[in-house]
C-alpha positions as CSV (number, residue, x, y, z in Angstrom):
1,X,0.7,62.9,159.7
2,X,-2.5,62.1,159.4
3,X,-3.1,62.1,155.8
4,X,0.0,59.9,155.2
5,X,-0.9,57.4,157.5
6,X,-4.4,57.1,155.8
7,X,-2.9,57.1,152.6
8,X,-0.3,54.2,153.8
9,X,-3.3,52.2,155.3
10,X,-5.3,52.4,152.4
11,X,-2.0,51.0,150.3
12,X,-1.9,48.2,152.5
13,X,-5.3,47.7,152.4
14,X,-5.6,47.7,148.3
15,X,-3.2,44.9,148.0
16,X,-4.9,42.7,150.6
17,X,-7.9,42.8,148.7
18,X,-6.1,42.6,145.5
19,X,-3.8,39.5,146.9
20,X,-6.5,36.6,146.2
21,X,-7.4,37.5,142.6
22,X,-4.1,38.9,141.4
23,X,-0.7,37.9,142.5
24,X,2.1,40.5,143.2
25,X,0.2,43.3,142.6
26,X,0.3,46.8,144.2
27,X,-0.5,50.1,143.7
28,X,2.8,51.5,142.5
29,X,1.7,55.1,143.3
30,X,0.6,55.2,146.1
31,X,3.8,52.9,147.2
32,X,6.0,55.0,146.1
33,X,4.8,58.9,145.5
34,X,3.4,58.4,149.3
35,X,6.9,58.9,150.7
36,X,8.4,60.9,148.4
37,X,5.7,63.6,148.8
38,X,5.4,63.0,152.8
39,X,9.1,63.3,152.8
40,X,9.4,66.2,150.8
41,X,6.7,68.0,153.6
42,X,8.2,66.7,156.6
43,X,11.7,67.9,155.4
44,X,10.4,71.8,155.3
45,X,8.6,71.5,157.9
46,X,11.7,70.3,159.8
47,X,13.9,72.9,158.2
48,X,14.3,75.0,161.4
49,X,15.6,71.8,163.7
50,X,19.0,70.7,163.8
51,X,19.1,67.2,162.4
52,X,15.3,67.5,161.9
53,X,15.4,66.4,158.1
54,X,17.9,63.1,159.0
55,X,15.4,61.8,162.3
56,X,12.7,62.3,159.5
57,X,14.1,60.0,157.3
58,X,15.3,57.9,160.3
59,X,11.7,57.7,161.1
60,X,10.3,57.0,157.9
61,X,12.8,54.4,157.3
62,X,12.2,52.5,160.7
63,X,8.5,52.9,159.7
64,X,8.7,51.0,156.5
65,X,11.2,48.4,157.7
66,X,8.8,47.5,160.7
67,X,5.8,47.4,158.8
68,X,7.1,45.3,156.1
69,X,8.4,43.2,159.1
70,X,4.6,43.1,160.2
71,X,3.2,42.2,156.9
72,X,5.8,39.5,156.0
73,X,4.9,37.7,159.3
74,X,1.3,37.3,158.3
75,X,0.8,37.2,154.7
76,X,3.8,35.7,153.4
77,X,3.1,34.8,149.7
78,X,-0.1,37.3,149.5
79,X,2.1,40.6,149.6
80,X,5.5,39.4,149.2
81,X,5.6,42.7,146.4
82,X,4.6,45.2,148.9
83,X,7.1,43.6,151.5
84,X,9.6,43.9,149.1
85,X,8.8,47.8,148.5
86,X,8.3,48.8,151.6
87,X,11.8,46.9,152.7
88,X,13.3,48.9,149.8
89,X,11.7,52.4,151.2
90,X,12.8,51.0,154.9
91,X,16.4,51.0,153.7
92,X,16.7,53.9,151.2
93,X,15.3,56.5,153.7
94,X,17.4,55.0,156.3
95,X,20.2,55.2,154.1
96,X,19.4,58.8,153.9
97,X,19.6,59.6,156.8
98,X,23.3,59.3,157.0
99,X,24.1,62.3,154.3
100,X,21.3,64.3,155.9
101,X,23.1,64.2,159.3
102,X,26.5,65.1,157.8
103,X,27.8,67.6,156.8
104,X,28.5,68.8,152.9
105,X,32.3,69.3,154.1
């Protein structure tokens, strides 16, 4: 947990100090391979818990919906791309959740 909330802060923090020389521009790497490697973690380490891999991705998409929430509110224009991405993450992980919880019948 630790690790990927460093890893998310510094994300954040590379497009602020990106934003005033070079518009919509963000470190697609870290963006993206962040949550997809977290994800991928959390999900066998929630292996032996009921519904543990769905209130991951529950989590993780709540996590990304309210911080791009956050960001939007106070730098608008600056890191309109990150918002964007971190909306998309919001919604796709929360999205998952759905076929994690059901079942494959």
């Amino acid at each position: 947990m630790g690790f990927f909330a460093l890893y998310l802060t510094v994300s954040v923090l590379f497009a602020l100090r990106q934003a005033p020389r070079l518009r919509h521009y963000l470190d697609g790497t870290l963006v993206f391979g962040l949550p997809i490697v977290a994800f991928g973690m959390q999900v066998e380490l929630m292996r032996p818990y009921q519904y543990g891999a769905a209130w991951s991705a529950l989590g993780l998409g709540g996590l990304y919906l309210v911080l791009a929430r956050l960001l939007w509110g106070r730098h608008q224009e600056t890191l309109r791309t990150l918002v964007e991405a971190f909306l998309a993450l919001g919604v796709v992980f929360a999205t998952l959740a759905i076929p994690l919880a059901l079942d494959g019948r």
